[in-house]
C-alpha positions, 0 to 999 in steps of 0.5 A: 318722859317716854318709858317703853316697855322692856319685853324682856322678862328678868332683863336687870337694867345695867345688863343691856347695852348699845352695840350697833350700827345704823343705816338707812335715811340720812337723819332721824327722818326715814319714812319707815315706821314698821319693822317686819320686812325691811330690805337691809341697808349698808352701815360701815361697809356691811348689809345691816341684814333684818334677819340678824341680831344687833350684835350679829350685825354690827361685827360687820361694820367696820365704822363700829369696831371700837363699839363692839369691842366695848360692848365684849368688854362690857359683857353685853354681848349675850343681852344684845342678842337677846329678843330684846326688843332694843332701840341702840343709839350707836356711836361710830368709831370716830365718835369715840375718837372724839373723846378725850385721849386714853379713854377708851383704853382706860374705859376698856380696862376689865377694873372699868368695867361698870363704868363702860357698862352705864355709859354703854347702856345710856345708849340703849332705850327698851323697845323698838323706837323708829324715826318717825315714831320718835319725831312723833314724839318730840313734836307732841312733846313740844319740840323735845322728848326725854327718854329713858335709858336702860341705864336709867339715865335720861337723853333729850331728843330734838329735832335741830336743822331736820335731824335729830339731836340727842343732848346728853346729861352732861349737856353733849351733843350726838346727831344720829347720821342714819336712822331705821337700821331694823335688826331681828331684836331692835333697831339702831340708829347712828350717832356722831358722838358719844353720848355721856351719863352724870 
């Protein structure tokens, strides 16, 4: 199991979450390892600029409105634009309508709030983990890795038809769709679905 360092001192756990949008290669397959200057990409629409925060950039995005608005009800603003660093798994808008009918609304009601706070921060892992270094991983590990969330939960990471496959713990699927997206505090990877905590 990967544990990355949170840099971040006095940063509680369930405080961090996902919120964000990712561009770049067309799988968890870019050729960028580093984070200083990367050129920004577009995501939703909007540059994803590396001078901005996860959160200042992913207001931009019109493919994560439902994200950002999860993440305001969740109070995490404040923390993703936090130094971070953050690595956020970010599920479009279409991911989350994916989901069963009323859940989001019922997610984002303020007596749901802890709830959309663990499964928003299941999103989240500590530190800066690009594409190649998590490819790195999954095959030093044998063709998967774990990762822990900031939830505290667990994502396995594979590598399935040369993109990279998050499983959930409730056995879900999310396929990152553009990876490397490298923010001032992180970076963000786009996912296809959302991922689901026990």
């Amino acid at each position: 199991m990967i544990r990355f360092p949170l840099r971040t001192a006095g940063l509680a756990l369930a405080t961090t979450v996902a919120a964000g949008s990712l561009a770049s290669a067309p799988a968890l397959a870019s050729p960028h390892s580093g984070h200083a200057a990367h050129a920004s990409v577009m995501v939703g629409g909007a540059a994803m600029l590396p001078s901005r925060t996860i959160v200042e950039n992913a207001v931009n995005s019109a493919d994560h409105t439902t994200l950002v608005a999860a993440v305001k009800a969740a109070g995490l603003v404040d923390t993703l634009n936090g130094s971070g660093p953050f690595t956020v798994f970010a599920p479009t808008n279409a991911a989350f309508a994916k989901l069963p009918a009323g859940t989001v609304d019922t997610l984002l009601k303020p007596e749901n709030k802890a709830t959309l706070t663990k499964i928003l921060t299941y999103h989240v892992v500590p530190g800066r983990v690009s594409a190649e270094q998590l490819i790195a991983k999954i095959k030093a590990d044998g063709g998967s890795t774990k990762l822990t969330t900031v939830s505290g939960g667990v994502l396995t990471a594979a590598v399935v038809g040369g993109k990279v496959v998050l499983t959930d713990e409730k056995g879900g699927t999310a396929t990152v769709t553009q990876a490397d997206v490298f923010q001032k505090n992180g970076v963000i990877h786009v996912t296809d679905a959302v991922s689901l905590p026990n």
